[in-house]
C-alpha positions as CSV (number, residue, x, y, z in Angstrom):
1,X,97.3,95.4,125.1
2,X,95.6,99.1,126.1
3,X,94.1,100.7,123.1
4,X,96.0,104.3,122.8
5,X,94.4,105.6,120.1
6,X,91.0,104.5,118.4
7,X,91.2,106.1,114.8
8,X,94.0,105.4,112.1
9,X,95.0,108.4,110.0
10,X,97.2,107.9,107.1
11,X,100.3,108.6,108.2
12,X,100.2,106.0,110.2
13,X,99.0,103.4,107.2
14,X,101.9,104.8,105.5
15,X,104.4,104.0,108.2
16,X,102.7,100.4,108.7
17,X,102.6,99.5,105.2
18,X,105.5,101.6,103.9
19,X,103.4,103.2,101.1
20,X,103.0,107.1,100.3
21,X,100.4,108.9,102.4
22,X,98.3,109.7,99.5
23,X,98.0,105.5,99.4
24,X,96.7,105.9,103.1
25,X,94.1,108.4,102.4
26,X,92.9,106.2,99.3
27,X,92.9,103.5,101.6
28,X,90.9,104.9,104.5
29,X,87.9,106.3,101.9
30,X,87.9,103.0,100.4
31,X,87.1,101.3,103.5
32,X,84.6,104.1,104.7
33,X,83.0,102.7,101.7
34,X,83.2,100.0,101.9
35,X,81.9,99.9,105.6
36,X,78.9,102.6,104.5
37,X,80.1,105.2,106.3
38,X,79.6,109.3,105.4
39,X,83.3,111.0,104.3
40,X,83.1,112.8,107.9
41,X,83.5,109.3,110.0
42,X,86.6,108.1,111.2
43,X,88.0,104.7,110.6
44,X,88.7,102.6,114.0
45,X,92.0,100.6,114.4
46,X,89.6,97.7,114.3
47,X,88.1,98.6,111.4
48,X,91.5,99.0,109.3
49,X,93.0,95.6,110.6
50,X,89.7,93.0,110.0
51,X,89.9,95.2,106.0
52,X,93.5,94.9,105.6
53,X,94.6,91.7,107.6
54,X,97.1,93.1,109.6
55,X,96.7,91.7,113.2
56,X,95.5,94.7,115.7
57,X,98.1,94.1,118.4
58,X,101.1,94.9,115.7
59,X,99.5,98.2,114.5
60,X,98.8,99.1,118.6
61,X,102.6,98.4,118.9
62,X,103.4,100.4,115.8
63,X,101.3,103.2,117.2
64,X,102.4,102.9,121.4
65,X,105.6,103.2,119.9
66,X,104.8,106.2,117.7
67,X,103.4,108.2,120.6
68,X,106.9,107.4,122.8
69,X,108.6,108.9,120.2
70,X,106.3,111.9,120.8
């Protein structure tokens, strides 16, 4: 499947897992650290499925989809 996007933001963790997007934003600094990286990085679709187990081809449909939308 073609990669549309590379970074996840947390609206989009809260549309995938159905959580608040406060949860998202907790989510994405806990992985920065727990990946090392500075509060400025950005977290990678890759990044945010091999952390939270969700397989990278449904969360590149979720976000295709998303962007059709517009």
């Amino acid at each position: 499947m073609k990669i549309v996007r590379a970074c996840i933001y947390p609206k989009d963790i809260q549309c995938i897992t159905g959580r608040s997007e406060r949860y998202g934003r907790k989510l994405l600094n806990k992985i920065k650290e727990h990946l090392g990286k500075q509060p400025h990085q950005f977290i990678t679709i890759n990044e945010f499925s091999e952390y939270s187990g969700i397989e990278i081809d449904i969360i590149n449909e979720y976000i295709s989809n998303q962007i059709k939308r517009g």
